[in-house]
RODO-2510 file (C-alpha; in nm, 4 decimals, decimal comma):
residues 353
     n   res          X          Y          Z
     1     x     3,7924    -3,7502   -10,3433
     2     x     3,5769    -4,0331   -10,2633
     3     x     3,5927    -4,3710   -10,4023
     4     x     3,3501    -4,4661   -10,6602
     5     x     3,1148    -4,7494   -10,5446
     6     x     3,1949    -5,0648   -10,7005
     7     x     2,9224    -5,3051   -10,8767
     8     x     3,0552    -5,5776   -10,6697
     9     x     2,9345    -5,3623   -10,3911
    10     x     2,6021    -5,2470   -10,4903
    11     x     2,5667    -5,6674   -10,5997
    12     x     2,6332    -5,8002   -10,2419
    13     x     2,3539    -5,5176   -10,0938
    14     x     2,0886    -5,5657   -10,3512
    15     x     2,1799    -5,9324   -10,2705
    16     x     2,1429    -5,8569    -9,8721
    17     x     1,8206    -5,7256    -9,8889
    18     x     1,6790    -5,9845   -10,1612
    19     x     1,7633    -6,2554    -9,8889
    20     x     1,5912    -5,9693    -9,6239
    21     x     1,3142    -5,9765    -9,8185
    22     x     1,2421    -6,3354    -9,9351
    23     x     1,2637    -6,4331    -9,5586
    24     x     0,9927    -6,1734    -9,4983
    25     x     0,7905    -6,2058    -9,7815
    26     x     0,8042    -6,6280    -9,6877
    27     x     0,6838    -6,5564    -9,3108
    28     x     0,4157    -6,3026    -9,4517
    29     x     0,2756    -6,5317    -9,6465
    30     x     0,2729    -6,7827    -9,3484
    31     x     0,0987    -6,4926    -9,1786
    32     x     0,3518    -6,4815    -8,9016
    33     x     0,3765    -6,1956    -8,6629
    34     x     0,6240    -5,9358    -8,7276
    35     x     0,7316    -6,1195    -9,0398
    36     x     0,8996    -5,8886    -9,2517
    37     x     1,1346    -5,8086    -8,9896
    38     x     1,1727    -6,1509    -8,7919
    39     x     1,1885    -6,3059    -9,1934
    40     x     1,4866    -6,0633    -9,2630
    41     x     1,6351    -6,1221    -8,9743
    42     x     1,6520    -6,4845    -9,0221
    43     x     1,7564    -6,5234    -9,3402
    44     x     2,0548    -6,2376    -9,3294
    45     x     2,1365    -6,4218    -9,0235
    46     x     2,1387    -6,8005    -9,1496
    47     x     2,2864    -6,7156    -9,4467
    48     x     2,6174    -6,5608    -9,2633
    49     x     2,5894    -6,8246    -9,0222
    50     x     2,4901    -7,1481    -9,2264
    51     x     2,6714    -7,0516    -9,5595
    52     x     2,8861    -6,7981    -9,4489
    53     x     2,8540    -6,5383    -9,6673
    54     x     2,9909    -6,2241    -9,6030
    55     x     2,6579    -5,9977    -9,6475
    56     x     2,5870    -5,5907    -9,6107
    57     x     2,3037    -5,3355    -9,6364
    58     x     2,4053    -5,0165    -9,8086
    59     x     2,5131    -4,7632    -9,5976
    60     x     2,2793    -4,5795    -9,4139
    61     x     2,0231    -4,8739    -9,4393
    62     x     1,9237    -4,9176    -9,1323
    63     x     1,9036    -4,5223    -9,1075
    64     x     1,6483    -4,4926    -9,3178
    65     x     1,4554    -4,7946    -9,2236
    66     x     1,4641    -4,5788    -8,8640
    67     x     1,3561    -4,2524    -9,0368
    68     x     1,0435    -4,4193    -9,1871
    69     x     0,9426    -4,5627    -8,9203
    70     x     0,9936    -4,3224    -8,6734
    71     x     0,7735    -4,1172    -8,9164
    72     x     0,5060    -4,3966    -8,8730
    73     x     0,5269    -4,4127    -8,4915
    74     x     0,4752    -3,9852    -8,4768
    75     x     0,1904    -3,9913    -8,6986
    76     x     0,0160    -4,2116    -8,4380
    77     x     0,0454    -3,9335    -8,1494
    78     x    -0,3271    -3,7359    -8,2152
    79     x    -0,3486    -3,4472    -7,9506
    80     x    -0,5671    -3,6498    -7,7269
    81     x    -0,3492    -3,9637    -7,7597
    82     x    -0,0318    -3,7218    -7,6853
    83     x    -0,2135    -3,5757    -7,3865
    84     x    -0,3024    -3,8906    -7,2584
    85     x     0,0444    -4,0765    -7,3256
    86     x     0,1976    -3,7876    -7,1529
    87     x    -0,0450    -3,8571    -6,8219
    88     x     0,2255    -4,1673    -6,7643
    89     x     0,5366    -3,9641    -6,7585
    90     x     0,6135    -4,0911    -6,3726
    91     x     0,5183    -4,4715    -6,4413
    92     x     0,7530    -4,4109    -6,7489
    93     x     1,0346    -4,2978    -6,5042
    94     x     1,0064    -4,5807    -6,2860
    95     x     0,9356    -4,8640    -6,5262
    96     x     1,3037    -4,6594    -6,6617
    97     x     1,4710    -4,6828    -6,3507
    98     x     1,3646    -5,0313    -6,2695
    99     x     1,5317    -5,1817    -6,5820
   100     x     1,8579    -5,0210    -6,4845
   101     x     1,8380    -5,2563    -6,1420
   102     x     1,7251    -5,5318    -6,3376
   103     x     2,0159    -5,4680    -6,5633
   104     x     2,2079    -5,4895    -6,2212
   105     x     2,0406    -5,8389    -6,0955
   106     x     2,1617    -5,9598    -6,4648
   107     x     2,5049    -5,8500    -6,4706
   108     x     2,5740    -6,0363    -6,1235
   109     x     2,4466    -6,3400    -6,2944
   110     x     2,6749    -6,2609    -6,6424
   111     x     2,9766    -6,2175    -6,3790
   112     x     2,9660    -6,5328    -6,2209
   113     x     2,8663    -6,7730    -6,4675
   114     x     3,0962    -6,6122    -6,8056
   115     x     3,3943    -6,5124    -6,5638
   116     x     3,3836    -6,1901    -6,6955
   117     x     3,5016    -5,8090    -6,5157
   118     x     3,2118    -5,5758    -6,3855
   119     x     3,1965    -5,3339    -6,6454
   120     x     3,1638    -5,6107    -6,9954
   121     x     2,9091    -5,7634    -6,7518
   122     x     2,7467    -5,4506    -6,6198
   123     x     2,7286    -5,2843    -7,0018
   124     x     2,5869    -5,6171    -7,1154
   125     x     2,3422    -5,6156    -6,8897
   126     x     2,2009    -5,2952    -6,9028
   127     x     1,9327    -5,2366    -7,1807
   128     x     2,0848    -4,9478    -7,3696
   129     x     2,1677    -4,9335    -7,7438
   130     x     2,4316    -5,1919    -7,8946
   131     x     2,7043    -4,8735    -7,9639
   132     x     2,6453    -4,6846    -7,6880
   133     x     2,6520    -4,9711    -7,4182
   134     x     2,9893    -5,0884    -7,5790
   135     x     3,1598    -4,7612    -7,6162
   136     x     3,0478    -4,7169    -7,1993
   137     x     3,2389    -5,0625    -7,1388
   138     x     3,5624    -4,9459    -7,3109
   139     x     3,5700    -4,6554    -7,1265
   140     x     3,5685    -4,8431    -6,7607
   141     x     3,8108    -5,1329    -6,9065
   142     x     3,5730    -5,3462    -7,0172
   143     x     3,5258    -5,5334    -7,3343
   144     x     3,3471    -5,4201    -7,6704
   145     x     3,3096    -5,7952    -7,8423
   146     x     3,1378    -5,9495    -7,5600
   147     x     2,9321    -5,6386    -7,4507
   148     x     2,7573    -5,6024    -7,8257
   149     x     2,6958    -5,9978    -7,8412
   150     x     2,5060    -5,9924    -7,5071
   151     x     2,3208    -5,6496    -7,6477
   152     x     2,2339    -5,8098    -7,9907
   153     x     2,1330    -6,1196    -7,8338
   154     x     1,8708    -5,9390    -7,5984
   155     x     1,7121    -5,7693    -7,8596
   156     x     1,6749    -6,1432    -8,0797
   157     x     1,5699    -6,2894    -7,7662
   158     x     1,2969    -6,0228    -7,7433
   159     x     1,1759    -6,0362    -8,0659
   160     x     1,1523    -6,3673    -8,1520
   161     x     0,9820    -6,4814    -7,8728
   162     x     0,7679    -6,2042    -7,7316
   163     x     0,5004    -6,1329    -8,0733
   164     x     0,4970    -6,4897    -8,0942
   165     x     0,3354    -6,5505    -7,7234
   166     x     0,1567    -6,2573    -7,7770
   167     x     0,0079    -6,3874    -8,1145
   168     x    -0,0886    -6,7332    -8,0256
   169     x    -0,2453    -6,6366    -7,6947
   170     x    -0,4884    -6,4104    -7,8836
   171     x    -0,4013    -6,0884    -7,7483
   172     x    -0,3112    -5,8926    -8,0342
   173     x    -0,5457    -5,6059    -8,1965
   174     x    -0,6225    -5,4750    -7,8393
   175     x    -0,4820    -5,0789    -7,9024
   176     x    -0,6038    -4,8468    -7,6349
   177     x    -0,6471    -4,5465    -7,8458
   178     x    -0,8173    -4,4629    -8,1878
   179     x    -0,6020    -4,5361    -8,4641
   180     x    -0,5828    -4,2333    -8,7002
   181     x    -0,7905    -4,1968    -9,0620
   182     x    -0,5704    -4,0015    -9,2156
   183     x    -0,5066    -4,0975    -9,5956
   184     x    -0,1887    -4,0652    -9,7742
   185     x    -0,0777    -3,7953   -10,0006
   186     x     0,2149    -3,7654   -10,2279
   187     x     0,3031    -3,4191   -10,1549
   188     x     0,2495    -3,3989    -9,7926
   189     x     0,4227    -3,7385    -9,7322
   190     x     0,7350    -3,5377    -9,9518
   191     x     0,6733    -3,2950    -9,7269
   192     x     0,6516    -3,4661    -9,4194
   193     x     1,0157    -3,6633    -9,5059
   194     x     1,2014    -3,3408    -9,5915
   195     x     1,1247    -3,2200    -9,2191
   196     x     1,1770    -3,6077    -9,1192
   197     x     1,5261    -3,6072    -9,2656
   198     x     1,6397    -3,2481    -9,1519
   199     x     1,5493    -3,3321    -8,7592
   200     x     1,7144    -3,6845    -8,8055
   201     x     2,0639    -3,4764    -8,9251
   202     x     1,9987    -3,2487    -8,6942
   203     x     2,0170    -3,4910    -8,3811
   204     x     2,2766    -3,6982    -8,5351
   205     x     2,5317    -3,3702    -8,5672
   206     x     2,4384    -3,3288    -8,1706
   207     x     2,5233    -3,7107    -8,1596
   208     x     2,1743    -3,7463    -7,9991
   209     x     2,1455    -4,1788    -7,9286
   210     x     1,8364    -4,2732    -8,1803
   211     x     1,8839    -3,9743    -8,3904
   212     x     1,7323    -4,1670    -8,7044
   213     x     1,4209    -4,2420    -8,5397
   214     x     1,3749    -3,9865    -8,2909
   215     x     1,4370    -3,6669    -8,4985
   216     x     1,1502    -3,7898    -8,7376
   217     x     0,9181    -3,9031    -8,4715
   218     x     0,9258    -3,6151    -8,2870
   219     x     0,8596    -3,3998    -8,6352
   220     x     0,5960    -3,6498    -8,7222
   221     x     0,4228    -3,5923    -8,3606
   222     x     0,4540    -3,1798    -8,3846
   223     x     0,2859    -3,2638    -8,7205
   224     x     0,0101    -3,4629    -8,5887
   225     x    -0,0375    -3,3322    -8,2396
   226     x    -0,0979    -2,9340    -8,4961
   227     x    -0,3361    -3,1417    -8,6628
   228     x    -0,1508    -3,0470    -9,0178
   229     x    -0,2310    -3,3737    -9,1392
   230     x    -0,0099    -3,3816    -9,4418
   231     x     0,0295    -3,7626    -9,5051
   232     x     0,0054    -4,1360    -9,3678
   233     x     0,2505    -4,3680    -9,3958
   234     x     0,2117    -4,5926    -9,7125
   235     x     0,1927    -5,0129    -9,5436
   236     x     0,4860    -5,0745    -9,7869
   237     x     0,7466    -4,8915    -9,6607
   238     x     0,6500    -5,0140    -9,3142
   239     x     0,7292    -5,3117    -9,4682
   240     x     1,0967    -5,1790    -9,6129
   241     x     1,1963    -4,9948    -9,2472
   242     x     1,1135    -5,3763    -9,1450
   243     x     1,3719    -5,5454    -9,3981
   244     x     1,6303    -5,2805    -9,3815
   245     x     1,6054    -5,2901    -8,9433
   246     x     1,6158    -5,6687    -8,9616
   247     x     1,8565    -5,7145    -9,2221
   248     x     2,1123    -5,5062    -9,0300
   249     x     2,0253    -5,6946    -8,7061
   250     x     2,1089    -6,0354    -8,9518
   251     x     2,4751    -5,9313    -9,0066
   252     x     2,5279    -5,9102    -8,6535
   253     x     2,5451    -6,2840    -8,6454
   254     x     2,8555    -6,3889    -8,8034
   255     x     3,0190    -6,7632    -8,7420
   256     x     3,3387    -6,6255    -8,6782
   257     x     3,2026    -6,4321    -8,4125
   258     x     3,0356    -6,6238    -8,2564
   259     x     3,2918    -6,8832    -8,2280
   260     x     3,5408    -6,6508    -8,0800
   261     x     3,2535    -6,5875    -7,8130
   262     x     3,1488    -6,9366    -7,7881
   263     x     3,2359    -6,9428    -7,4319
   264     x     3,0290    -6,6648    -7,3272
   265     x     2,7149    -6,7213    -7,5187
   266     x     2,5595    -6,9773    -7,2615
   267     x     2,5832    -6,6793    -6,9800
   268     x     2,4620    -6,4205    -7,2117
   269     x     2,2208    -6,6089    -7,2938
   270     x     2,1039    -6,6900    -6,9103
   271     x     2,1540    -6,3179    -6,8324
   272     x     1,9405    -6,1888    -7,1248
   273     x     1,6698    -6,4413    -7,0139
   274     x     1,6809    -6,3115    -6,6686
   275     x     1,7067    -5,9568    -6,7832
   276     x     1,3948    -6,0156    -7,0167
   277     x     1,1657    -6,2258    -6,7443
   278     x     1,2187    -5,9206    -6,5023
   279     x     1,0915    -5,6473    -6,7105
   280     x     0,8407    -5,8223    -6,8950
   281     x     0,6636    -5,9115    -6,5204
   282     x     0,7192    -5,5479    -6,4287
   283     x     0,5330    -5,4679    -6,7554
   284     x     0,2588    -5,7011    -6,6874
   285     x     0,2252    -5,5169    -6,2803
   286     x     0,2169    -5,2110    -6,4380
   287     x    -0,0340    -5,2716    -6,6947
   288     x    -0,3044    -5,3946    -6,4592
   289     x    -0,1901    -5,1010    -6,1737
   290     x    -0,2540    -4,8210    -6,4329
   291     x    -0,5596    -4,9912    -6,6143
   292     x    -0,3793    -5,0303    -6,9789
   293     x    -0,3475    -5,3725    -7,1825
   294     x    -0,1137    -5,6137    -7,0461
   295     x     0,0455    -5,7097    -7,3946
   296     x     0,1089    -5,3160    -7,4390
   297     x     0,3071    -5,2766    -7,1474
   298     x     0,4949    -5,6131    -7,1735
   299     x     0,6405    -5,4639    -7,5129
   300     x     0,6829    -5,1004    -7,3645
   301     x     0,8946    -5,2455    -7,0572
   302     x     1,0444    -5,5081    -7,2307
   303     x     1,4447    -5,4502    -7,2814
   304     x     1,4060    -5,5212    -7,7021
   305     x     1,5244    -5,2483    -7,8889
   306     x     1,2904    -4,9116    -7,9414
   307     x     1,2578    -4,9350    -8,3277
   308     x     1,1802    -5,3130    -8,2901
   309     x     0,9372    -5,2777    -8,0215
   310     x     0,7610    -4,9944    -8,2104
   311     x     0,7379    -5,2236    -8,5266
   312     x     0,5901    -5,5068    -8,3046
   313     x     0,3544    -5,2598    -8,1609
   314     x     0,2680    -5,0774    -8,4983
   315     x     0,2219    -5,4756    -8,6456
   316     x    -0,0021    -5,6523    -8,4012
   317     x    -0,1995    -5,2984    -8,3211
   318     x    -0,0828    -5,3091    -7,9498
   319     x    -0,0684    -4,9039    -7,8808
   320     x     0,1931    -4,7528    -8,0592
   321     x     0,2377    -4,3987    -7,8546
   322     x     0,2407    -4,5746    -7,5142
   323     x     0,5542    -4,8097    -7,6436
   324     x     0,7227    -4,5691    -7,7897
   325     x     0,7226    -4,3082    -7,5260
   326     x     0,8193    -4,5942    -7,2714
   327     x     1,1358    -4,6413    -7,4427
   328     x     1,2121    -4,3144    -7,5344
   329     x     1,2266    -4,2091    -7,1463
   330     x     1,4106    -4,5291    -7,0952
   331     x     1,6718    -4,4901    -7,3684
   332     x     1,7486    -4,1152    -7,2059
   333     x     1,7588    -4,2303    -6,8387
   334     x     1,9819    -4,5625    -6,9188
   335     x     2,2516    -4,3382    -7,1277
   336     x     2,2084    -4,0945    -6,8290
   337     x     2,2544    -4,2990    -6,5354
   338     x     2,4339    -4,5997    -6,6124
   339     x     2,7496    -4,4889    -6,5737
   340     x     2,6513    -4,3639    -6,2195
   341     x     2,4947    -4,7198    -6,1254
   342     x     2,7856    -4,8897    -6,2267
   343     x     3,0424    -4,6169    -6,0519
   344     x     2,8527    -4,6539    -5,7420
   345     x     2,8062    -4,9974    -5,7290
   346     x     3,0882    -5,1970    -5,8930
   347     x     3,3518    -4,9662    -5,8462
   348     x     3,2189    -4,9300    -5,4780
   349     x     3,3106    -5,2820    -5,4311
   350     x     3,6810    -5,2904    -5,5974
   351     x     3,7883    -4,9863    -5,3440
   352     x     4,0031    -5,2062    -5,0479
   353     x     3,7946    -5,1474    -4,7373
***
């Protein structure tokens, strides 16, 4: 039988996502970019670190905070934006496989200057998720600590200073495709998260990396792309995947953590920079090559997370679809390859000539 929740419990997340939210609600009002989820992020995070206070989201938080706004991101995929996103499938690819050798230039620089082995440096490198990258490093001998600090710290790196630039050089509001009309309604939005929530389960069960957004954003795409049109996606609950993604991204910074890494945060740091000036110039190529707005593709190349990058997309109206499907084929081919690179290339090097 499973243990009863205790109030202590529900207290300390109801407490979590009060600080989430205040931080938000304090940036929003400052009419900051991204601020619900930069403002959660913040606060969760300076209160652990500051006061240290031993904070948590309820479980499956950050799941649903996925779900709804994978949901969001599908609903923006009209059959002619679909047809046209699809049209990049090869720059995709490449902008995909370029990240993994960028992920390589970085974790030659994490090597040297952290004194660390090839695969914690490789796996920190590399711009896949937080678990996956860290359960990759444990399996070639590496270490798990060190590999999810250097992932966490990319994304924060990303986010925090990427909508910012973007923001006060003017460039925001530039989306390349139509945004949709379509109104919201209480029974097809029920609808529309019942199918949501069965094709998230679904992919988690198969252990599929992103289940919790990519099972509803692939529903929410079928959905739109049929032209069903059974419901938008109220603004508010944008706002709540915000709080729930960034609080959970918060807890991640902890002072005792930290401090145990306090050696390797310096190189981390460095690498991520590297790792993040790389793609975010490839992005920037790529953008004037194929014709699309630079600011789009420096968010759908950059190495932030996918539900982050979607939110920053979805916030400063920046093309949605063509983000998204950028780091969906990157997500896929990192998890799929990475192993190889590193195999090839590291272990290459360790076999005695």
């Amino acid at each position: 039988m499973p243990s009863r929740i205790r109030l202590p419990e529900v207290v300390l997340w109801g407490t979590t996502l009060a600080i989430g939210a205040a931080g938000g609600l304090v940036l929003d009002l400052l009419h900051v970019p991204l601020a619900w989820l930069l403002g959660s992020l913040g606060a969760v995070a300076a209160a652990g670190l500051l006061g240290g206070y031993q904070l948590a989201v309820p479980p499956g938080g950050r799941q649903l905070g996925q779900l709804l706004l994978g949901t969001a991101i599908g609903l923006t995929f009209t059959p002619v934006v679909a047809e046209i996103v699809a049209g990049y499938a090869p720059v995709m690819v490449v902008a995909a496989l370029l990240s993994i050798l960028y992920g390589v230039v970085a974790a030659y620089s994490l090597r040297r200057t952290a004194r660390v082995d090839d695969a914690t440096a490789f796996f920190s490198s590399v711009p896949g998720g937080v678990a996956e990258m860290s359960i990759l490093a444990e399996r070639h001998g590496g270490h798990t600590a060190p590999v999810s600090l250097a992932q966490s710290l990319r994304i924060l790196c990303v986010v925090t200073t990427i909508p910012p630039v973007i923001t006060v050089l003017g460039m925001t509001g530039i989306d390349p495709f139509q945004p949709s009309t379509l109104g919201f309604d209480p029974m097809g939005f029920a609808a529309l998260v019942t199918l949501a929530l069965a094709a998230a389960g679904l992919l988690a069960w198969r252990r599929i990396p992103n289940a919790w957004l990519l099972g509803p954003m692939a529903v929410a795409v079928l959905v739109t792309a049929s032209q069903s049109d059974l419901s938008s996606m109220p603004g508010g609950l944008l706002n709540l995947s915000q709080v729930l993604i960034g609080s959970t991204l918060g807890l991640r910074y902890r002072r005792d953590r930290l401090l145990a890494l306090r050696k390797f945060l310096a190189p981390a740091v460095l690498s991520t920079v590297v790792l993040v000036g790389l793609n975010v110039a490839t992005g920037a190529v790529i953008g004037l090559a194929v014709g699309l707005p630079v600011p789009t593709m420096a968010l759908a190349v950059s190495p932030g997370g996918m539900a982050e990058m979607s939110i920053t997309a979805k916030v400063l109206h920046l093309g949605v679809p063509v983000v998204s499907a950028f780091h969906v084929v990157r997500i896929f081919l990192v998890i799929g390859f990475s192993e190889m690179v590193f195999r090839k290339i590291f272990r290459r090097q360790e076999q005695p000539s």
